[in-house]
C-alpha positions in Angstrom: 36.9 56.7 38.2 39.0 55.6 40.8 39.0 53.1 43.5 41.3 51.7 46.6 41.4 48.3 47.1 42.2 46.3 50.9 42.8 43.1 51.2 44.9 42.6 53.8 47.1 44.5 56.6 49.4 47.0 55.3 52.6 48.2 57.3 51.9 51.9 55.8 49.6 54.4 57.0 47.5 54.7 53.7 44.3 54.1 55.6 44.6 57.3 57.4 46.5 59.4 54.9 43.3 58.5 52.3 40.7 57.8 54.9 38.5 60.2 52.7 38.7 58.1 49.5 36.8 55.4 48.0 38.0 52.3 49.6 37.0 48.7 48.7 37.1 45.7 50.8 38.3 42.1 50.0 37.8 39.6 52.5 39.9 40.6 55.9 40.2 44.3 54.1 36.5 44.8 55.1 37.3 44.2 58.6 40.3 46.4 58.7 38.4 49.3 56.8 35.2 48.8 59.2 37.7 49.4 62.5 38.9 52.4 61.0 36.1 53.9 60.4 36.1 53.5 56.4 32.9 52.5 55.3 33.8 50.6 52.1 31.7 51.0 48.8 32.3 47.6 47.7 32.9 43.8 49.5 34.0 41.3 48.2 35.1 37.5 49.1 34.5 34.2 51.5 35.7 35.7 54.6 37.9 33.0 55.4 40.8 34.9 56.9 38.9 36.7 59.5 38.1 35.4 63.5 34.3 34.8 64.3 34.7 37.9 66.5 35.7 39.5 63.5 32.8 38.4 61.0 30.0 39.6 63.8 31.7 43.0 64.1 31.5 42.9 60.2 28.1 41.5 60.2 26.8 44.7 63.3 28.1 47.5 61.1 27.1 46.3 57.0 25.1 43.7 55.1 27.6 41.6 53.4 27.0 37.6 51.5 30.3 35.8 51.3 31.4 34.0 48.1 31.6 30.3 48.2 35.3 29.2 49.4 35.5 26.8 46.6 35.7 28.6 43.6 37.5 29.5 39.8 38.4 32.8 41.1 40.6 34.5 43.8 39.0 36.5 46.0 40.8 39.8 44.5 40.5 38.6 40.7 36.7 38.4 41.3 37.2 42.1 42.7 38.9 43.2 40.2 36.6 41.6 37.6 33.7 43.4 39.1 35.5 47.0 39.5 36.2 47.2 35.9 32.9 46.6 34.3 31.7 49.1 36.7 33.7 51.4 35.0 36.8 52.1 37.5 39.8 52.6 35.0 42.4 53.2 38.1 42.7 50.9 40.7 45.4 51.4 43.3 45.8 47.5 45.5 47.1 47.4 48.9 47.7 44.3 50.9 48.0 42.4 48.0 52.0 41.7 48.6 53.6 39.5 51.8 52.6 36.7 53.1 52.3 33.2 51.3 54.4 33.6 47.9 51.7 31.8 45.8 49.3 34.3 46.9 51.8 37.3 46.1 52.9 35.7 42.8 49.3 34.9 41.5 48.6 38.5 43.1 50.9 40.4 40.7 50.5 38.6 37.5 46.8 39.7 37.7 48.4 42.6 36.5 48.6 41.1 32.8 45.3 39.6 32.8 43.7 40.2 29.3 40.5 41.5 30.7 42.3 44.4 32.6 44.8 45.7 30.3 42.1 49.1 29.3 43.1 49.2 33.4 45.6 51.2 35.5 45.7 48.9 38.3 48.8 49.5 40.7 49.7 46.9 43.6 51.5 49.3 46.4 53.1 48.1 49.8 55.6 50.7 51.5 58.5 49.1 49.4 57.0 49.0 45.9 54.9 50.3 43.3 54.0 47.5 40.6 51.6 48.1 37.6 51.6 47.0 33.8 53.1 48.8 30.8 51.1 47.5 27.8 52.7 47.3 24.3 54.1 51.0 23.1 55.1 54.1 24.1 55.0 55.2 27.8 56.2 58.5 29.9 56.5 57.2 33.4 57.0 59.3 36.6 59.6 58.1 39.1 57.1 57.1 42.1 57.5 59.6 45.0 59.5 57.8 48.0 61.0 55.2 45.6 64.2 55.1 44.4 65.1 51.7 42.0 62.9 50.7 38.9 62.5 47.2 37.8 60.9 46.0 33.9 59.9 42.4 34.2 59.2 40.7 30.9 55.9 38.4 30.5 56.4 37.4 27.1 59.6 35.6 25.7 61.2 37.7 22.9 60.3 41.1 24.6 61.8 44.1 22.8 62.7 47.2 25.5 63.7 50.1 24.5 64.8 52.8 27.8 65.5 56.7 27.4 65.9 58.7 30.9 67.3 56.2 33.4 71.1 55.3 34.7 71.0 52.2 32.3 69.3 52.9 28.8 68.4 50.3 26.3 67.7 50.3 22.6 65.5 48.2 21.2 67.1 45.0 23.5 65.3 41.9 23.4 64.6 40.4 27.0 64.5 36.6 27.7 62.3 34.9 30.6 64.5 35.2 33.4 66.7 37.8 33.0 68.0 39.9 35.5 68.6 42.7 32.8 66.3 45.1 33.8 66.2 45.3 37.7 67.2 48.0 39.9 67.4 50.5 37.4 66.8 54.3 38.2 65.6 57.4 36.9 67.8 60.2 35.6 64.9 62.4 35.1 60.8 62.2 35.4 59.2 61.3 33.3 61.4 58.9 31.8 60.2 57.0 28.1 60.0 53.2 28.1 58.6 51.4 24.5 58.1 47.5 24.4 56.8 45.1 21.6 55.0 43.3 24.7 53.4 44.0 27.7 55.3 43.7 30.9 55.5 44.3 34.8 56.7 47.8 36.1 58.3 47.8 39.6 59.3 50.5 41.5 60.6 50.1 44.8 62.5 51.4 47.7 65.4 50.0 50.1 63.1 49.0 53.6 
C-alpha cells in the first residue's frame, strides 16, 4: 500500500497534481491538506506550528487529539512509526526538507532508521528525491525532472560499486565525509548500484 505524507508547505504543486491520492497529515500538513480540499486518512502530531485560527478550522472540519509537545519522538518519526505497522510499504514525504537544518537533518536520516528498512520511504521537494538503498544489489530509475545523483554513505567502511552512470565505481570503499559520490548522473535507466551497507540516495535537480 501506498501513502503521501504532509508535513509542511511545499513550493511544488503535488497537492493538486495527486489531490486524488491517499494523503496523510503531520501537524501543519493537516491544515494545508484540509484547505485544499484533501481530506487526510491519517493525523498525526502536537499542532504546534499552526495559528489558533488555524487549529479551529482544523477542529470545524475533522476530529483530531494532538500528541503531547514533550515527547521521545518527532512528530514525523511517530508517523512513520505508525504507517508501517499498518502495513504501508511506500511512503512518499513532502515538506520534510527546508527550514531549520536540525529538522531537515534529523528528517532525512529517518531514512536509515532500523525499523523502516522493509520500507520505500522517499523524501521529495521540487529539487530532490532522497530514499535509502539497503545492503545489495539495486536497479534504480533516474527520477523524472532530475538530473544529478548523489550516494551518501551512513556507515564507515562502505563498499560501492556503480555500473550505468558518468562516473562508475568498482567495489570503492567510501569514508564519512567524502565528497566521492555527489553529483553523479545516469548514462542510462535503470542504472545498477551494490553496497556492503546501507546508505542515502539523492537525486536532485539545479533550482
Amino acid at each position: 500500500m501506498h501513502m503521501n505524507v504532509l508535513i509542511r508547505e511545499d513550493q511544488s504543486d503535488i497537492l493538486k497534481s495527486r489531490c486524488d491520492e491517499a494523503w496523510t497529515g503531520v501537524d501543519r500538513g493537516v491544515y494545508l491538506l484540509l484547505n485544499e480540499s484533501i481530506m487526510p486518512m491519517h493525523t498525526y502530531g502536537d499542532f504546534d506550528s499552526v495559528s489558533g485560527e488555524e487549529w479551529e478550522y482544523i477542529k470545524t472540519r475533522m476530529a483530531v487529539t494532538p500528541v503531547p509537545a514533550r515527547k521521545d519522538d518527532t512528530d514525523l518519526e511517530m508517523c512513520l512509526h505508525d504507517l508501517v505497522e499498518r502495513g504501508y510499504s511506500s511512503i512518499d514525504v513532502y515538506g520534510a526538507t527546508g527550514g531549520r537544518l536540525d529538522h531537515m537533518l534529523g528528517n532525512m536520516f529517518l531514512l536509515m532508521h532500523g525499523d523502516f528498512k522493509k520500507a520505500d520511504i522517499r523524501i521529495i521537494d521540487n529539487q530532490n528525491v532522497m530514499q535509502r538503498l539497503g545492503a545489495g544489489s539495486h536497479e534504480v530509475e533516474k527520477a523524472v525532472g532530475m538530473k544529478y545523483v548523489s550516494f551518501i554513505p551512513y556507515f564507515s567502511g562502505t563498499k560501492v560499486t556503480l555500473e550505468g552512470f558518468e562516473y562508475d565505481l568498482d567495489e570503492r570503499v567510501l569514508s564519512l565525509g567524502s565528497t566521492l559520490t555527489i553529483s553523479n548522473e545516469f548514462v542510462k535507466s535503470p542504472a545498477k548500484v551494490r553496497t556492503n551497507e546501507p546508505l542515502i540516495m539523492i537525486q536532485s535537480k539545479d533550482d
